[in-house]
C-alpha positions as CSV (number, residue, x, y, z in Angstrom):
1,X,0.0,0.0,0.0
2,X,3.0,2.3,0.4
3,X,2.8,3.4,-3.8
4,X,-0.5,4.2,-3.3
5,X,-0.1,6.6,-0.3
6,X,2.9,8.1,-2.3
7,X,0.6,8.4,-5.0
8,X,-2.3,10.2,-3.1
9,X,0.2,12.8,-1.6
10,X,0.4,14.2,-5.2
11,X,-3.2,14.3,-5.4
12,X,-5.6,17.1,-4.0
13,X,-9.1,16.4,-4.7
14,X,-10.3,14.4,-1.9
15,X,-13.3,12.5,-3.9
16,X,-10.3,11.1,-6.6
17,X,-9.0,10.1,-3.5
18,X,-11.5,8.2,-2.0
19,X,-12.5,6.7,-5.9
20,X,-8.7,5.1,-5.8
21,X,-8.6,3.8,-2.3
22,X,-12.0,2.2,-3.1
23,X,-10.9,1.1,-6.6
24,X,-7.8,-0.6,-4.9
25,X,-9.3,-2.7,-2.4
26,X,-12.0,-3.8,-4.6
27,X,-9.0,-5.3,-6.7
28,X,-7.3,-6.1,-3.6
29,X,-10.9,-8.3,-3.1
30,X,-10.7,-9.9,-6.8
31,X,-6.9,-11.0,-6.1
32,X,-7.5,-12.2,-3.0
33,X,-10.8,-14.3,-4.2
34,X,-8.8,-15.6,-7.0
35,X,-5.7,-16.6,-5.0
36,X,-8.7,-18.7,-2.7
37,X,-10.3,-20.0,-5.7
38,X,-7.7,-21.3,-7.5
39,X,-4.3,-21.9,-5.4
40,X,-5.8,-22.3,-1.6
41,X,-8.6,-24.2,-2.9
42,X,-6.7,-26.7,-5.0
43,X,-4.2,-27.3,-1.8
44,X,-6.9,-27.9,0.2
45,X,-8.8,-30.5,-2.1
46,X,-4.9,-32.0,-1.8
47,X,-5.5,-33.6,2.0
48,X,-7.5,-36.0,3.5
49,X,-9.3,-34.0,5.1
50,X,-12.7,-32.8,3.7
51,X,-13.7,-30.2,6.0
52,X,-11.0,-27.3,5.3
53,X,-12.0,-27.7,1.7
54,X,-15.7,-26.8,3.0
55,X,-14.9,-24.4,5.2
56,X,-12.7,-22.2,2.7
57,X,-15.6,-22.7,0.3
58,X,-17.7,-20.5,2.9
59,X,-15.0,-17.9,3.8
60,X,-13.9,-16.9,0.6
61,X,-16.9,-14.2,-0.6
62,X,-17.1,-13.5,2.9
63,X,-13.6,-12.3,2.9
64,X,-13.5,-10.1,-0.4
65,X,-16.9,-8.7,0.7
66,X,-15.1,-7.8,3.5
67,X,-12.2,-5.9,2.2
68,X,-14.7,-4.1,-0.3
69,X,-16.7,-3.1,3.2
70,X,-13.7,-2.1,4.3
71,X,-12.1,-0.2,1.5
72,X,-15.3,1.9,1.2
73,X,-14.9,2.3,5.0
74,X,-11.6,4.5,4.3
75,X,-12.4,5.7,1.4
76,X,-14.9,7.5,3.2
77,X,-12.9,8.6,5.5
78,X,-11.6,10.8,2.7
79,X,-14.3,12.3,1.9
80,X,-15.6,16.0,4.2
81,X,-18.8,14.4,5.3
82,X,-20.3,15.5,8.4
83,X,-20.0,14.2,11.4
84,X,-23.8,12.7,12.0
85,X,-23.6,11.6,8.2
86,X,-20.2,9.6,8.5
87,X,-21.7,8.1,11.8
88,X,-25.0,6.9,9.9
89,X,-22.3,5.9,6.8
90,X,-20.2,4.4,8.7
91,X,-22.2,2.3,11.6
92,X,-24.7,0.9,8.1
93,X,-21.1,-0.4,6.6
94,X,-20.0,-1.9,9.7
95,X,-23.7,-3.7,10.7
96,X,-23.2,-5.2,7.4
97,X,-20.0,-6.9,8.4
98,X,-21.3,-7.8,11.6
99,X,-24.2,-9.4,10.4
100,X,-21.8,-11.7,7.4
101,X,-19.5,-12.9,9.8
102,X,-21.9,-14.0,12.0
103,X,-23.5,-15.6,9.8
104,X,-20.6,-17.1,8.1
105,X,-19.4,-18.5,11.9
106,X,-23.0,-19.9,12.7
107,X,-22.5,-21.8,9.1
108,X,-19.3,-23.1,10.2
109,X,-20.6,-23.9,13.5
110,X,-23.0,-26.0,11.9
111,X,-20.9,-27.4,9.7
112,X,-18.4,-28.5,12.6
113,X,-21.1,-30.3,14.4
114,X,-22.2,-31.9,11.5
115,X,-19.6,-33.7,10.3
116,X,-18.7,-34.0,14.4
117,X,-22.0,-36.3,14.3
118,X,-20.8,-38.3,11.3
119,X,-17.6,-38.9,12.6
120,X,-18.5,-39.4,16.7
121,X,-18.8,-43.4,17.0
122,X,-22.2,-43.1,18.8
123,X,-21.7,-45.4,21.3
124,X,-25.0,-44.5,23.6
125,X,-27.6,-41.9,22.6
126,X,-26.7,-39.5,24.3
127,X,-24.5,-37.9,21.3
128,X,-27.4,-37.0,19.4
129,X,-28.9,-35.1,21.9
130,X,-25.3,-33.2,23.5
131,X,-24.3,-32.2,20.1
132,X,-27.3,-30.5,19.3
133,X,-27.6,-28.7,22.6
134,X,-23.8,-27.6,22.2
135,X,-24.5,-26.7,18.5
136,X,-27.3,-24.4,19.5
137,X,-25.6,-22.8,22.6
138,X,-22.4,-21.8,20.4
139,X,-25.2,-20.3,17.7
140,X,-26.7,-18.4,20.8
141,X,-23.7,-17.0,22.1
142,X,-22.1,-16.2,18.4
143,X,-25.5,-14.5,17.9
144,X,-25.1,-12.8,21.3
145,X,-21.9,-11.7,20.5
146,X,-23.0,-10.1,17.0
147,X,-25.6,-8.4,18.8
148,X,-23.8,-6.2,21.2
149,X,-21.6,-5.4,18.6
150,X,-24.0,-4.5,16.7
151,X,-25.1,-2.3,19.4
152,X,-22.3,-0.9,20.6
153,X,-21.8,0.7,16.9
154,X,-24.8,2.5,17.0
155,X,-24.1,3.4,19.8
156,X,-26.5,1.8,22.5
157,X,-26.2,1.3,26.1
158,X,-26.1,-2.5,26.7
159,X,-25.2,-2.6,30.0
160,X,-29.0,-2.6,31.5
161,X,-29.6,-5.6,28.9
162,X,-26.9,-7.1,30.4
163,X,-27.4,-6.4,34.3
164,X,-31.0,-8.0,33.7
165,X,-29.7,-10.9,31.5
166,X,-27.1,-11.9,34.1
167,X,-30.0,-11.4,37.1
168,X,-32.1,-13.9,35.0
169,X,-29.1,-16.7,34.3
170,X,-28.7,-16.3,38.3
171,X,-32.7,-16.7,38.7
172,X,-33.0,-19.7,35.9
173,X,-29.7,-21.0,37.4
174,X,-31.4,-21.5,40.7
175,X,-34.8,-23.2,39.6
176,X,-33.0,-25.6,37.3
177,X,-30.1,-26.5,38.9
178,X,-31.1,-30.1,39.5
179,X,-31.9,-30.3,35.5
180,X,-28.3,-29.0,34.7
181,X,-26.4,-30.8,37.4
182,X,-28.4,-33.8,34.7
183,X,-26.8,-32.1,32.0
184,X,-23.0,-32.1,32.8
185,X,-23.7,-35.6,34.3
186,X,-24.7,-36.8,31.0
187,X,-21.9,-34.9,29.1
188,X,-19.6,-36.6,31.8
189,X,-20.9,-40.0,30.2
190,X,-20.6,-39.3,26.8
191,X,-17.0,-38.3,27.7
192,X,-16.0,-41.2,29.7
193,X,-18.2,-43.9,28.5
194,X,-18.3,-46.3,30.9
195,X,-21.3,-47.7,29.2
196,X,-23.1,-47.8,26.3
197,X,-26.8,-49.2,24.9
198,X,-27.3,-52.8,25.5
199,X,-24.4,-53.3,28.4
200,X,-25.4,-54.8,31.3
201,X,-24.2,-52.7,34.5
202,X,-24.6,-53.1,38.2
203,X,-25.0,-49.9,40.1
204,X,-23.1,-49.5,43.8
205,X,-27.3,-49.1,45.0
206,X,-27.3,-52.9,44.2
207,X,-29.7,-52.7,40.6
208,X,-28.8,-55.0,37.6
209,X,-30.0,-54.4,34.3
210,X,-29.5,-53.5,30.4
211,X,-29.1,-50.2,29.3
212,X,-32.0,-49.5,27.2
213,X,-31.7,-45.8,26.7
214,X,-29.5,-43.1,27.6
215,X,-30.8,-39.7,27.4
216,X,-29.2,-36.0,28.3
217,X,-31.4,-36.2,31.9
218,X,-31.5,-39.7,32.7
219,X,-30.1,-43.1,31.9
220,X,-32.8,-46.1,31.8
221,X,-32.0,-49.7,33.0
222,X,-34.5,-52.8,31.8
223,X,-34.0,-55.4,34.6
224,X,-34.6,-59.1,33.9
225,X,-37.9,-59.0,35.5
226,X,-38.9,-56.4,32.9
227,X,-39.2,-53.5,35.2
228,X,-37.7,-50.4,33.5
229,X,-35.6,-48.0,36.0
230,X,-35.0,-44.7,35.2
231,X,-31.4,-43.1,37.1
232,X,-31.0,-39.3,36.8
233,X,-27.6,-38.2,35.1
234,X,-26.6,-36.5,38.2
235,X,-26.4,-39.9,40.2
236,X,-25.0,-42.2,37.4
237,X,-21.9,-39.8,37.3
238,X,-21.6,-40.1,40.9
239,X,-21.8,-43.4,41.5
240,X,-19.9,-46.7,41.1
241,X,-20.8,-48.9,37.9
242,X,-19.9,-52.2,37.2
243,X,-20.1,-53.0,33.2
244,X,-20.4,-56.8,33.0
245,X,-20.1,-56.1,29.5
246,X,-16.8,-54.4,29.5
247,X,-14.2,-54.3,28.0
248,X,-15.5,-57.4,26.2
249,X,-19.2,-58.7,26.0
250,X,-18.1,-62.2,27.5
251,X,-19.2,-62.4,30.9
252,X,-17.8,-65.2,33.5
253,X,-20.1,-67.7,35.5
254,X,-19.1,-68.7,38.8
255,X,-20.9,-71.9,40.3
256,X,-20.1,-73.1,43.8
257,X,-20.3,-76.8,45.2
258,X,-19.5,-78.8,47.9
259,X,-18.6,-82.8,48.0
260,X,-18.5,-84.7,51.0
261,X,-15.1,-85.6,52.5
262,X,-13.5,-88.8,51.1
263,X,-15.0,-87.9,47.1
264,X,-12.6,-88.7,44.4
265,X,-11.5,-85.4,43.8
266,X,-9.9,-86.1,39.8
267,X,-14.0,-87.3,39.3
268,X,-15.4,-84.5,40.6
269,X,-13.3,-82.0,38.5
270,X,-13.8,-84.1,35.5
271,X,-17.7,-84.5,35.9
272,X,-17.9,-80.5,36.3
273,X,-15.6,-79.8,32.8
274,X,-17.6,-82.2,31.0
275,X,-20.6,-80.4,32.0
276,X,-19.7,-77.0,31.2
277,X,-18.4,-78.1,28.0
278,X,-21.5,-80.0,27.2
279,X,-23.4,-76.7,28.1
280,X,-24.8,-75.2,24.6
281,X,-24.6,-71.6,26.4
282,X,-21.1,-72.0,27.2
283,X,-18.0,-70.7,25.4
284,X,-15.1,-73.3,24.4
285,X,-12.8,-70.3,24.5
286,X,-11.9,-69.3,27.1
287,X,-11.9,-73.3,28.4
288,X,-13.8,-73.8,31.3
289,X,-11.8,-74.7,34.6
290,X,-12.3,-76.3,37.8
291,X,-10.8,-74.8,41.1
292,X,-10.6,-76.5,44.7
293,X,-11.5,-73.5,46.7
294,X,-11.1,-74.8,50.1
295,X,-11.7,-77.4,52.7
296,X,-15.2,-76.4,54.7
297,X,-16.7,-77.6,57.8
298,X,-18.7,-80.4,55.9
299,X,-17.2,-80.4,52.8
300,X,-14.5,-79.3,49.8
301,X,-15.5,-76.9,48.0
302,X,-15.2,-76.7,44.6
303,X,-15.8,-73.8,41.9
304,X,-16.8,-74.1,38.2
305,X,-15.3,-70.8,36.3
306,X,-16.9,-70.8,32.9
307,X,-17.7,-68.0,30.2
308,X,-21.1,-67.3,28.7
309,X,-20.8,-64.6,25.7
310,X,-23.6,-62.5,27.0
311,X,-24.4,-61.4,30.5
312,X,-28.4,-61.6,30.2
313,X,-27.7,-65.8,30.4
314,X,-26.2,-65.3,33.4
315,X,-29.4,-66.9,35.2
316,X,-30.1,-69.4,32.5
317,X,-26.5,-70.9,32.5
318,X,-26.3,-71.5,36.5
319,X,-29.8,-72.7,36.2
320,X,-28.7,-75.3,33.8
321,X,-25.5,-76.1,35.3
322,X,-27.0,-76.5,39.0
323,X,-29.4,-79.2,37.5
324,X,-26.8,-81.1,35.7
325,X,-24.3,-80.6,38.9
326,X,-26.9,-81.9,40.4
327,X,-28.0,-85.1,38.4
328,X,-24.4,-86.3,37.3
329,X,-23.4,-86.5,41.3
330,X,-26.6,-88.3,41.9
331,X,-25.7,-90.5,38.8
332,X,-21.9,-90.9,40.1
333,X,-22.5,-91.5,43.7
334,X,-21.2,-88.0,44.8
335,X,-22.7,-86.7,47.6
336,X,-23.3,-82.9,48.1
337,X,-23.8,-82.6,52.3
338,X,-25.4,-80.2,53.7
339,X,-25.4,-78.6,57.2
340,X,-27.2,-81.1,60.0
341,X,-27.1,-81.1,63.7
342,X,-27.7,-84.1,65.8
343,X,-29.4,-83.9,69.0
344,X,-29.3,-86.7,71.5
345,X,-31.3,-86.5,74.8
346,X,-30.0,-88.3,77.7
347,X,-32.6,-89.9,80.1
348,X,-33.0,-88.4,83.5
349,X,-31.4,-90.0,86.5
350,X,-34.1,-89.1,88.4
């Protein structure tokens, strides 16, 4: 630009002036488009990465508009307008970039969160609820933002708008505070994921369940009597989970028993193997094993460590396994003892 103030020291008329400056920043904006068009552009299309190509797609009228905006701006300065004329002149100029630029930024917003969606592995449902909500707050504020500027260049006093808006966050704050405490306690599980639809979990309070639906207030939980549960956000981010279904679906059965003292141990290991194997519920890998726990009061105690590959069998596999525990001692002569107390009476002397 230093030629063309050397240039416009040589000149007196203040309107050529202004018609130069305006002339060069409109071909300021045409070499500028082009260089976008044409060289950014084609380096863009270059990478893997198919956003940037959008997003300088959307910037590049924006940003020749705005050097034409703003060349007229100082060209104008030029010219001997009066004061209350330049104000009106220059405040119409300057709404105009206000309102492209936030328009521009609430179309790259949108754009962000779209292909955010498309790429976000939705693991629970809760993504398609927090992205929205986040998408619409950034619009809000970028609006916001546009909005005292705009404002501010005609020269209006914002700060009663915003002593009131503050005293109504405070006031909204306060009534809804269990509702957003729900809020960042779902964004804390879509960050940390410790579950997602269809896992089954165990909360510290004791319930078992699936998760049938996660939602920005509440998390649901379908037990296996078919009675739904509903946990608020704020509680399941508070509280200790255990995922049966993490960090792989398989899900390990654990089935106690007890033989009576002088049982052929080897028999007893095999007759439990061959059972879990034969079990149609059962998974072959990892084997099933046998483990002699410990010697009880009545009896050794034995436990039977198989897998089943989901956790909503767990009832029906130790249901099945009890039964056949059950029938092959029976079958083999292995006796399961149970707790017994003898009483004997001894006759009087009198």
């Amino acid at each position: 630009m230093a030629p063309l103030f050397r240039l416009l020291n040589f000149i007196h008329s203040a309107y050529l002036k202004a018609i130069l400056i305006w002339v060069f920043f409109i071909l300021a904006a045409k070499i500028i488009g082009i260089f976008i068009d044409k060289i950014l552009l084609r380096l863009t299309r270059k990478t893997n990465i198919e956003i940037d190509d959008q997003i300088i797609a959307f910037l590049n009228k924006p940003i020749c508009r705005t050097i034409m905006i703003v060349g007229t701006i100082y060209a104008i300065s030029y010219l001997k307008l009066s004061e209350r004329f330049s104000f009106y002149i220059n405040g119409f100029l300057k709404s105009i970039l206000v309102i492209i630029w936030t328009i521009i930024l609430i179309k790259i917003i949108n754009l962000l969160f779209e292909k955010a969606k498309e790429k976000t592995a939705d693991i629970t449902r809760i993504a398609r609820e927090i992205l929205p909500l986040f998408q619409n707050t950034s619009k809000v504020i970028i609006i916001g933002i546009g909005v005292v500027i705009f404002l501010s260049l005609w020269r209006i006093n914002i700060t009663p708008l915003l002593a009131s808006a503050g005293i109504a966050g405070i006031a909204i704050g306060l009534a809804a505070k269990d509702t957003i405490a729900n809020l960042f306690g779902g964004i804390s599980i879509f960050v940390d994921r410790p579950y997602k639809l269809g896992d089954y979990i165990i909360l510290d309070s004791g319930e078992r369940g699936e998760v049938v639906d996660i939602g920005i207030r509440s998390t649901k939980l379908k037990t296996r009597d078919d009675v739904l549960i509903s946990i608020p956000n704020s509680i399941m981010a508070n509280t200790k989970i255990i995922n049966e279904s993490a960090p792989i679906p398989r899900f390990r059965v654990r089935v106690g028993v007890g033989v009576a003292y002088g049982s052929d141990i080897d028999k007893v290991e095999e007759i439990l193997l061959k059972i879990a194997y034969e079990n149609r519920l059962v998974t072959k890998d990892p084997p099933p094993r046998v483990r002699f726990r410990n010697f009880g009061d009545s009896s050794l105690n034995f436990e039977l460590l198989c897998w089943v590959d989901n956790p909503a069998s767990k009832g029906e596999v130790i249901h099945q396994l009890n039964r056949a525990i059950y029938n092959a001692f029976n079958e083999q002569g292995i006796k399961i003892p149970f707790p017994q107390r003898d009483i004997y009476i001894h006759p009087s002397n009198d």
